[in-house]
KETI-850970 format. One record per residue (C-alpha): x, y, z; residue number from 1. Coordinates in nm, 3 decimals, decimal comma. Layout:
BEGIN
<<X Y Z> NUM>
...
***
This chain:
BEGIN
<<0,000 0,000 0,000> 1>
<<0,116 0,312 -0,073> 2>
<<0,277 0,505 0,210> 3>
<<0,132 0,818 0,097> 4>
<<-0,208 0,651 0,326> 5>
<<-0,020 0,701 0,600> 6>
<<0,080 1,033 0,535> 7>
<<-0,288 1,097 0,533> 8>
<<-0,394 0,927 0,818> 9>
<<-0,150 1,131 1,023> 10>
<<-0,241 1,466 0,933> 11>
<<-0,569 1,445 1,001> 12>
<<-0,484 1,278 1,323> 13>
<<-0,304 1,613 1,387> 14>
<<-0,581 1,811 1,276> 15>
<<-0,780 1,682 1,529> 16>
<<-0,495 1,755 1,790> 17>
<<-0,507 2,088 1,666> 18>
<<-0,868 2,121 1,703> 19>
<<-0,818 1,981 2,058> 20>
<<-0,631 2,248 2,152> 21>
<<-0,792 2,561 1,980> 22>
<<-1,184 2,406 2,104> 23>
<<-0,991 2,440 2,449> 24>
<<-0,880 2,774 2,396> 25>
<<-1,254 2,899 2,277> 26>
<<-1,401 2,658 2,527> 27>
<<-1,232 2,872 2,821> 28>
<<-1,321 3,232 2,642> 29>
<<-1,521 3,345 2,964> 30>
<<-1,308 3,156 3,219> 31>
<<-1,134 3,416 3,490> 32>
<<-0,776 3,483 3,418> 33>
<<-0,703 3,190 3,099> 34>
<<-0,407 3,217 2,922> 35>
<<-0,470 3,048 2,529> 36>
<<-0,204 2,812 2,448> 37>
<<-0,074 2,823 2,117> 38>
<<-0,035 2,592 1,872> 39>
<<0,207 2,517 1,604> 40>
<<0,239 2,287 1,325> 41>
<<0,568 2,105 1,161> 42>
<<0,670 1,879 0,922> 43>
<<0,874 1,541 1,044> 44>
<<1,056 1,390 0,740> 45>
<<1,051 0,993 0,763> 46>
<<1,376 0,866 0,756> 47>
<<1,491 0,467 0,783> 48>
<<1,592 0,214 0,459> 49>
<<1,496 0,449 0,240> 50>
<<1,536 0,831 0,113> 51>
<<1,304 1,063 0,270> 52>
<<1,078 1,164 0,042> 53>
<<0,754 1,138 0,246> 54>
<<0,688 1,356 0,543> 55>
<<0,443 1,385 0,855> 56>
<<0,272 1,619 0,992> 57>
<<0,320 1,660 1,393> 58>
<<0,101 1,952 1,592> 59>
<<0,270 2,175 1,897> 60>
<<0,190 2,304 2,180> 61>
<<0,498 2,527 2,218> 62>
<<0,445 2,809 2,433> 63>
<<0,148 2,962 2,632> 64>
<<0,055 3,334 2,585> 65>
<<0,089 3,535 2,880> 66>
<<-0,084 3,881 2,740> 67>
<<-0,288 3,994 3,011> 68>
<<-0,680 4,023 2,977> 69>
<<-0,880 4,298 3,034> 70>
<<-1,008 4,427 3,376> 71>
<<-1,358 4,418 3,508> 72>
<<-1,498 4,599 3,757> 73>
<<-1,685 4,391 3,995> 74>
<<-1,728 4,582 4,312> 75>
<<-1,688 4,282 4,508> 76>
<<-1,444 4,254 4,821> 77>
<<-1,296 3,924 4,765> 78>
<<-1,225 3,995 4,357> 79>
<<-0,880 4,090 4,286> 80>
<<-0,744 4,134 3,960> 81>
<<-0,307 4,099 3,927> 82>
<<-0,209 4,402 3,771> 83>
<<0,082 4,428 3,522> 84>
<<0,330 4,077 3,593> 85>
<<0,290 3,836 3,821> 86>
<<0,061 3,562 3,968> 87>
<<-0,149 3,396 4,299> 88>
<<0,043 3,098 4,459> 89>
<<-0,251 2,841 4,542> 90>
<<-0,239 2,493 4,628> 91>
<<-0,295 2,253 4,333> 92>
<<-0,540 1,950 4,384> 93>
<<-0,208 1,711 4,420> 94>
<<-0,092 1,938 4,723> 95>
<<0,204 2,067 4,485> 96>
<<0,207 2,489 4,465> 97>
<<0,070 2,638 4,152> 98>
<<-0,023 2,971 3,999> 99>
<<-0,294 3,130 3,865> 100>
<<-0,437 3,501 3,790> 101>
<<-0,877 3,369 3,872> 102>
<<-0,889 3,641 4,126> 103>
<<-1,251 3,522 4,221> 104>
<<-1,181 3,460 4,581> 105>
<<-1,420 3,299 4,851> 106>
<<-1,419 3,206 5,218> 107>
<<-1,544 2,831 5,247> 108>
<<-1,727 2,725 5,608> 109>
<<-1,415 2,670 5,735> 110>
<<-1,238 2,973 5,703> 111>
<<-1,044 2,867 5,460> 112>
<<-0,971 3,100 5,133> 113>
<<-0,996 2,945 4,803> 114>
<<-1,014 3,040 4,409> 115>
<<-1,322 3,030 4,221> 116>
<<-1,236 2,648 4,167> 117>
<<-1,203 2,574 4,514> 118>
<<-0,827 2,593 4,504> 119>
<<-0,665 2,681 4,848> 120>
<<-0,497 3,074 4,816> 121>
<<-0,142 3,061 4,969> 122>
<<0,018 3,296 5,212> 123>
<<0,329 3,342 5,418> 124>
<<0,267 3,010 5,594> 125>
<<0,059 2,810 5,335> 126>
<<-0,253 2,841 5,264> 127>
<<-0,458 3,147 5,422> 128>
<<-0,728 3,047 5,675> 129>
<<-0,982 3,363 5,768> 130>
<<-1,102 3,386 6,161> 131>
<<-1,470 3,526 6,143> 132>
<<-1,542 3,888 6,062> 133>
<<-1,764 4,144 5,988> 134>
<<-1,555 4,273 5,717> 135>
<<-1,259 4,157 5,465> 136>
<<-1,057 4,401 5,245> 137>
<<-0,737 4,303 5,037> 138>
<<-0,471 4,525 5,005> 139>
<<-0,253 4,621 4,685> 140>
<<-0,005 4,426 4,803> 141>
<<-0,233 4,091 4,867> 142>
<<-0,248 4,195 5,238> 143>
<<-0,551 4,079 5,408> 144>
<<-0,711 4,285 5,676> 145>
<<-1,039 4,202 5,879> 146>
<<-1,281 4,327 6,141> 147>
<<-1,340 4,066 6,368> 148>
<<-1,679 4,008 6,449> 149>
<<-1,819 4,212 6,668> 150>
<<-1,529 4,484 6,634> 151>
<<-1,552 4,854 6,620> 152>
<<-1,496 4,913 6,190> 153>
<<-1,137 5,079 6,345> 154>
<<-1,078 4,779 6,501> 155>
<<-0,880 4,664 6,192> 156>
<<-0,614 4,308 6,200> 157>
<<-0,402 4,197 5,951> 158>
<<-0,426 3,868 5,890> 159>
<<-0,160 3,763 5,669> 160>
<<-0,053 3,819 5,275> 161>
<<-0,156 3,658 4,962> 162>
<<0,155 3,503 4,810> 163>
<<0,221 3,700 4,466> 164>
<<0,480 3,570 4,263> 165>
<<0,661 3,698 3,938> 166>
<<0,909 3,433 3,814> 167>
<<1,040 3,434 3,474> 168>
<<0,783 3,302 3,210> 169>
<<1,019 3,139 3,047> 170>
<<1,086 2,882 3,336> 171>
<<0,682 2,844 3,378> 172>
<<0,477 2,562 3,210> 173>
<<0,077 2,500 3,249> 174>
<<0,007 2,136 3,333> 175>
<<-0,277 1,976 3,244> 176>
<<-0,504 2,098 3,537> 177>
<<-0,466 2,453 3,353> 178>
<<-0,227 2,592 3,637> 179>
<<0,090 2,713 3,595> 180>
<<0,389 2,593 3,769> 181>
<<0,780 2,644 3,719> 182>
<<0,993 2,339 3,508> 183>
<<1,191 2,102 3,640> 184>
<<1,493 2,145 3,747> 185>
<<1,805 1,918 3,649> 186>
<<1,739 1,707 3,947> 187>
<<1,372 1,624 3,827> 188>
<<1,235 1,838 4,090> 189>
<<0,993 2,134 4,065> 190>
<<1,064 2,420 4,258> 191>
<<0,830 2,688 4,405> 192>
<<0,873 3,043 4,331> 193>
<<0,945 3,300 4,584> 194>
<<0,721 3,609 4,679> 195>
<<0,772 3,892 4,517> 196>
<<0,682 4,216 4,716> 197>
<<0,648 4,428 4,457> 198>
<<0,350 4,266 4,266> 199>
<<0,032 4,407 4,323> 200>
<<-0,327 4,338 4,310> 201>
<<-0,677 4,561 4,224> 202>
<<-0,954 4,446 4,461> 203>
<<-1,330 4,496 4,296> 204>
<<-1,156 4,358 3,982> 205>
<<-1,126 4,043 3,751> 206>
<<-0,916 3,960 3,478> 207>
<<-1,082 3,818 3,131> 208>
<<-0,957 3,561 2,944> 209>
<<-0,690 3,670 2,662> 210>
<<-0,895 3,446 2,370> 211>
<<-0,954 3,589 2,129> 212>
<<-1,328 3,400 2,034> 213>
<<-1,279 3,485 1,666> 214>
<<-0,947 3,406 1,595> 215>
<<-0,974 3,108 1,755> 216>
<<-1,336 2,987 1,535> 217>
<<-1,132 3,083 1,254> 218>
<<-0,867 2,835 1,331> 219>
<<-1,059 2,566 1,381> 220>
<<-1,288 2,619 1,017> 221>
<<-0,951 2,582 0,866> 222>
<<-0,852 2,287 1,050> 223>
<<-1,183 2,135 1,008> 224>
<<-1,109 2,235 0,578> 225>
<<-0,795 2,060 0,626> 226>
<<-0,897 1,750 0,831> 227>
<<-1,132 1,678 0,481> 228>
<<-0,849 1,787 0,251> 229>
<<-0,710 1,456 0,427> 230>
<<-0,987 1,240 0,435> 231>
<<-1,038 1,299 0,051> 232>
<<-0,639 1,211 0,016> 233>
<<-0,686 0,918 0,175> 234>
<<-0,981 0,824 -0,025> 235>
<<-0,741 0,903 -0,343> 236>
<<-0,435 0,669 -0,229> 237>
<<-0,720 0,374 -0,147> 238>
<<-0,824 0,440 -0,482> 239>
<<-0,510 0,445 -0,613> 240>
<<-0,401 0,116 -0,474> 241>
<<-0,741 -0,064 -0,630> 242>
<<-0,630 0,056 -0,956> 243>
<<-0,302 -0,068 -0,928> 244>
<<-0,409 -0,434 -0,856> 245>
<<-0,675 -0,422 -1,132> 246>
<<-0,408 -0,387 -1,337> 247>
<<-0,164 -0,616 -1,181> 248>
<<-0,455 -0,898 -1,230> 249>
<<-0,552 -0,838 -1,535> 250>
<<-0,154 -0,866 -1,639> 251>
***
């Protein structure tokens, strides 16, 4: 059978991958602070007992884009929005520490602070744990301050400090829960990154997605025009191959 089947057969496997990744992208257009991941395309020749005339397709996920989104105002207390570089240490479902920019805080019956998704928020000691109050405000700085319950509104305690971080994007990597974390190190290890005091935060604010809804739809049409550009090849090569034992038989 003709090897240009294969050839086929794997790019529109990688279309699909493709569309994987940009259905992802569009999927999360609405989700608090989502960074898009890009995707790449490249061709792998074939090499082996033979010259390498044929090549495969093979689809990327090289890099993820860390342009900010845009700011809403929310008004609400617990809502804080990174501004400029940097990002909120949580705890990841695995216990490991992770970072994300869903400013969409809450206080769970137990005091304890978590993200939107129910991820514990990290401070100077791990992660932050709220005595009751009347009140909550969060600094520029990630400081939390409270009035107890039952306090006079002057009556104002600081509880502890959000952990902002602002390592170098280039040693950062999403994982496959959507969080960010920093790479490896030679050892196999994944460190944590340190605070950084001079990252701040807007409270009443979220930060939007940076997908952008249309470029990503237009993506995937084209992948979708390519994925039957594919099909239709490898209808051609079957095709192809029939013909070519017709005529073997009939010689």
């Amino acid at each position: 059978m003709d090897k240009a089947l294969y050839i086929a057969m794997s790019g529109a496997k990688q279309n699909m991958l493709a569309q994987r990744g940009h259905a992802n992208n569009l999927a999360n257009v609405n989700t608090t602070g989502f960074k898009a991941d890009f995707n790449q395309a490249r061709s792998m020749p074939v090499f082996g007992e033979h010259y390498p005339t044929r090549a495969y397709a093979m689809t990327e996920r090289p890099a993820t884009d860390m342009a900010p989104g845009s700011a809403i105002q929310t008004g609400r207390d617990l809502d804080v929005a990174v501004q400029g570089d940097g990002w909120i240490a949580v705890q990841a479902a695995d216990g490991s520490e992770a970072y994300t920019r869903e400013g969409e805080l809450q206080v769970d019956v137990n005091g304890v602070l978590r993200t939107g998704a129910g991820l514990p928020v990290k401070g100077n000691g791990g992660p932050l744990v709220i005595p009751p109050a009347d009140s909550m405000t969060i600094g520029v700085d990630g400081v939390i301050s409270i009035v107890g319950v039952g306090q006079q509104p002057d009556e104002i305690a600081e509880i502890d400090r959000i952990k902002l971080v602002n390592p170098d994007p280039k040693q950062m990597e999403k994982g496959e829960d959507g969080l960010m974390r920093m790479k490896k190190n030679p050892q196999g290890q994944t460190p944590t990154a340190p605070a950084d005091g001079t990252v701040r935060v807007a409270s009443g604010y979220l930060e939007s997605s940076n997908v952008n809804a249309v470029d990503e739809m237009t993506q995937i049409m084209a992948l979708s025009r390519q994925f039957e550009m594919q099909i239709k090849l490898m209808t051609t090569a079957d095709q192809n191959t029939e013909s070519a034992a017709r005529l073997l038989q009939n010689s």
